[in-house]
N, C-alpha and C positions, 0 to 999 in steps of 0.2 A: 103276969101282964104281958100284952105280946106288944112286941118291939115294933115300930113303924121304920122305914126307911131313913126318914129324916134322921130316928136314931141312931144310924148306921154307918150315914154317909160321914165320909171323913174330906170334902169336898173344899178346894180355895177357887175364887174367884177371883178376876185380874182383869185389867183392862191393859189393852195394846195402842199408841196414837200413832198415826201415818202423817205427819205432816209435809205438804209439797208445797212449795213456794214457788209462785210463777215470775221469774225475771224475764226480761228483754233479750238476755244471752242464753239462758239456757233454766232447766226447771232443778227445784234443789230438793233435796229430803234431808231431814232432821233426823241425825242419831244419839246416842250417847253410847259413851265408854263404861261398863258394868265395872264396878270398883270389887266385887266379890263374887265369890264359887256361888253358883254354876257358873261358866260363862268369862270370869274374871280376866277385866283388860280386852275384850271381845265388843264388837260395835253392836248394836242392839235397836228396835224400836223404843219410844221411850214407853212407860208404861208400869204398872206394882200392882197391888194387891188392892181391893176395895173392903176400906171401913164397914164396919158390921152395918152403921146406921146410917149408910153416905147413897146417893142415889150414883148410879152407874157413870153418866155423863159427866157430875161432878167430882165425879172421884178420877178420873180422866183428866181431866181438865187442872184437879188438885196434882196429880205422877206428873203432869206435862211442866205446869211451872214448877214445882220441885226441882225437876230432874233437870231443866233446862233455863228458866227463868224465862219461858215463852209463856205472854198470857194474851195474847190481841185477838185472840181467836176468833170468830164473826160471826161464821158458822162449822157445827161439828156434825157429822151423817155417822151411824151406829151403821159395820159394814158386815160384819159376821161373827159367831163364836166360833173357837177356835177349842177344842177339847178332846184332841185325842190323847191315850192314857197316860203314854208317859214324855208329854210337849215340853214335862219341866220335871226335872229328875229329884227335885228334893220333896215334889208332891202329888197328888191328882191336882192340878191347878187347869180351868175354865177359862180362856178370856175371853174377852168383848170386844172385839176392834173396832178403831172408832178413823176415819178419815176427817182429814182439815185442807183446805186449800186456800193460800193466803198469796196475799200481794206481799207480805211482811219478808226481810231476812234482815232478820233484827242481830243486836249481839248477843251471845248467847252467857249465861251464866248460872250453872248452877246452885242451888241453896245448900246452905252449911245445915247441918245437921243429921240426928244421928238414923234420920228414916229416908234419907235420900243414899241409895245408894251406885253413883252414879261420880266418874272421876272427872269427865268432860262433857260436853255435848257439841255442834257441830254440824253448821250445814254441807250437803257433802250432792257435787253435780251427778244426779241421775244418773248420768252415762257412766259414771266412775266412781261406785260403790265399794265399798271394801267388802268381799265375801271371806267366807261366810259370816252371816249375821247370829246373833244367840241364839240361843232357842229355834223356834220354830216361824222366827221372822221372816225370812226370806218366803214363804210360803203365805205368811198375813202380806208382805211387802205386793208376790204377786197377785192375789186378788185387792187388796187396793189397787192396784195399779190398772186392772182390768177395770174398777168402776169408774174412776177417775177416767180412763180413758174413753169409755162408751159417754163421760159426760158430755165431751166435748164436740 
C-alpha cells in the first residue's frame, strides 16, 4: 500500500498572539515568562500548540487566557505562518500568528494548571523589551509590528 504524505509527516502546529495595548503614555506588549526547556525563564510571545479538534483562532484565544488570564479580546487578525524548520528545537512546529490591539491593560494572571506552561506574564513598554525573546519571537514581534504599524 503506498504511503501518502500525511502518513509521513510528523508535523505540530501552534499558535503565536501579539497583543499591544494602546495607552495615553506610551503602547505596551504582552509577554510571559516560559516555566520550561526550550527557552526556560526567557520572555516569550504567549501562544502553545493547537488541540487536534480546536479551530485556530480559538485555540489562540484558549494559550492567550491560560497563559495570561487576558480574555477581552474585541478583535483578533490572523498575521502569518511562521514555519521554518527548526523555529522550535524539540519539534517541526508551524505557527499561526495571530495580532490583538486593545485599549485593555488589564492585571495579568496566569491559570494554574498542569497545560499552562508559563511562570508570569506581563505588560512590558514597547520601547523597553527584554531581548532576546524565545523562539523565533522577536521575528513574529517584527512583522506584527509592521502590520500594526501600516494600520495606523
Amino acid at each position: 500500500m503506498k504511503k501518502f504524505v500525511i502518513d509521513l509527516q510528523e508535523l505540530k502546529v501552534a499558535v503565536d498572539i501579539v497583543v499591544i495595548s494602546e495607552q495615553k503614555d506610551a503602547k505596551y506588549l504582552l509577554l510571559i515568562k516560559r516555566k520550561y526547556a526550550p527557552f526556560e525563564g526567557q520572555w516569550a510571545i504567549p501562544g502553545g500548540f493547537v488541540h487536534d479538534h480546536e479551530e485556530l483562532e480559538d485555540a489562540a484565544l484558549r494559550e492567550l487566557e491560560e497563559e495570561t488570564g487576558f480574555k477581552t479580546a474585541k478583535h483578533i487578525e490572523q498575521i502569518q505562518a511562521f514555519g521554518k524548520v527548526n523555529r522550535d528545537p524539540r519539534k517541526r512546529v508551524v505557527s499561526i500568528a495571530y495580532l490583538i490591539v486593545t485599549d485593555e491593560l488589564s492585571d495579568l494572571k496566569p491559570q494554574d494548571g498542569a497545560d499552562n506552561d508559563t511562570t508570569e506574564a506581563e505588560w512590558f513598554d514597547l520601547n523597553k523589551l527584554p531581548k532576546p525573546l524565545a523562539f523565533d519571537h522577536d521575528q513574529i514581534l517584527e512583522v506584527a509590528l509592521k502590520k500594526y504599524n501600516a494600520s495606523k
